[in-house]
C-alpha positions, 0 to 999 in steps of 0.5 A, a space after each residue: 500500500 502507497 503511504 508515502 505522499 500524504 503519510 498514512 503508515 502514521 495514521 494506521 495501527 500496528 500490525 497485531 502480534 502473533 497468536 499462532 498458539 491461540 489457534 491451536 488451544 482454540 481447536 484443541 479445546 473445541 476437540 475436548 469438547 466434542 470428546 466429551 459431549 460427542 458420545 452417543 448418549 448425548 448426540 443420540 439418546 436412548 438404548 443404545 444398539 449393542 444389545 445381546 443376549 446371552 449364548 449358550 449351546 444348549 438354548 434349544 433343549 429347555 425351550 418352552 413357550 411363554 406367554 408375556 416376554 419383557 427385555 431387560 438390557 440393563 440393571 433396574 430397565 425393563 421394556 414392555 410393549 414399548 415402554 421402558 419400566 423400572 423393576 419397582 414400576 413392575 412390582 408395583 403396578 398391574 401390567 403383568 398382572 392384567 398380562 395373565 388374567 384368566 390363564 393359570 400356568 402362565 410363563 414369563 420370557 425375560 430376554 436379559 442382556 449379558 451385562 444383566 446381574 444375577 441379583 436382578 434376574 432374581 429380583 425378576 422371578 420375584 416379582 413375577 412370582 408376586 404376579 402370578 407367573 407359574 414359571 420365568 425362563 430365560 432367553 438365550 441364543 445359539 452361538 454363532 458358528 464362525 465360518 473359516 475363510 480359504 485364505 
């Protein structure tokens, strides 16, 4: 820029310092933030998708059918029909109950995920014993057969 004639570089302001630095913690906290706020529970609530249930090679042998199923994919979390209970909710209100009104002998299919502990599946046989369930069986998957690749 020409200032020479009418002495301009005067009248201007200094050149700023240099604040390379404050780019990179600038983008260094705008990635922690992400880290930290960027899971899947934030950006996406609800259930998360890796559900599954336990697997074991005699599933088949002890099946029975049932006739109301509920899925407990995390401790004190129940879903039925859509909704998702606590264990206390269960106990105290009456959805299994109407569930089996009228059929004696009825079974509950509880489809627990492998995270699920062995407290709360008997807490789950107790109130479906409370309920009226003749029987609770608990679901479980074939393993899956990995199949070996030419190479």
């Amino acid at each position: 820029m020409i200032t020479r004639p009418l002495d301009l570089a005067s009248r201007l302001r200094n050149p700023p310092r240099s604040y390379d630095a404050f780019y990179y913690v600038n983008i260094g906290l705008i990635l922690l933030f992400f880290g930290l706020f960027g899971s899947r529970f934030i950006l996406f609530p609800g259930l998360a998708t890796d559900f599954k249930l336990p697997e074991t090679g005699t599933s088949m042998a002890g099946a029975q059918m049932t006739d109301v199923v509920i899925a407990v994919p995390r401790h004190d979390m129940a879903l039925v029909d859509g909704e998702v209970r606590t264990f206390k909710q269960l106990q105290e209100g009456n959805w299994l109950r109407e569930r089996i009104a009228g059929r004696p002998g009825a079974r509950l299919l509880v489809q627990a995920g492998a995270s699920v502990s062995a407290a709360d599946l008997a807490q789950l046989y107790a109130i479906a014993a409370e309920a009226g369930f003749a029987g609770v069986v608990l679901a479980a998957e074939m393993p899956v057969e990995h199949e070996k690749r030419p190479q």
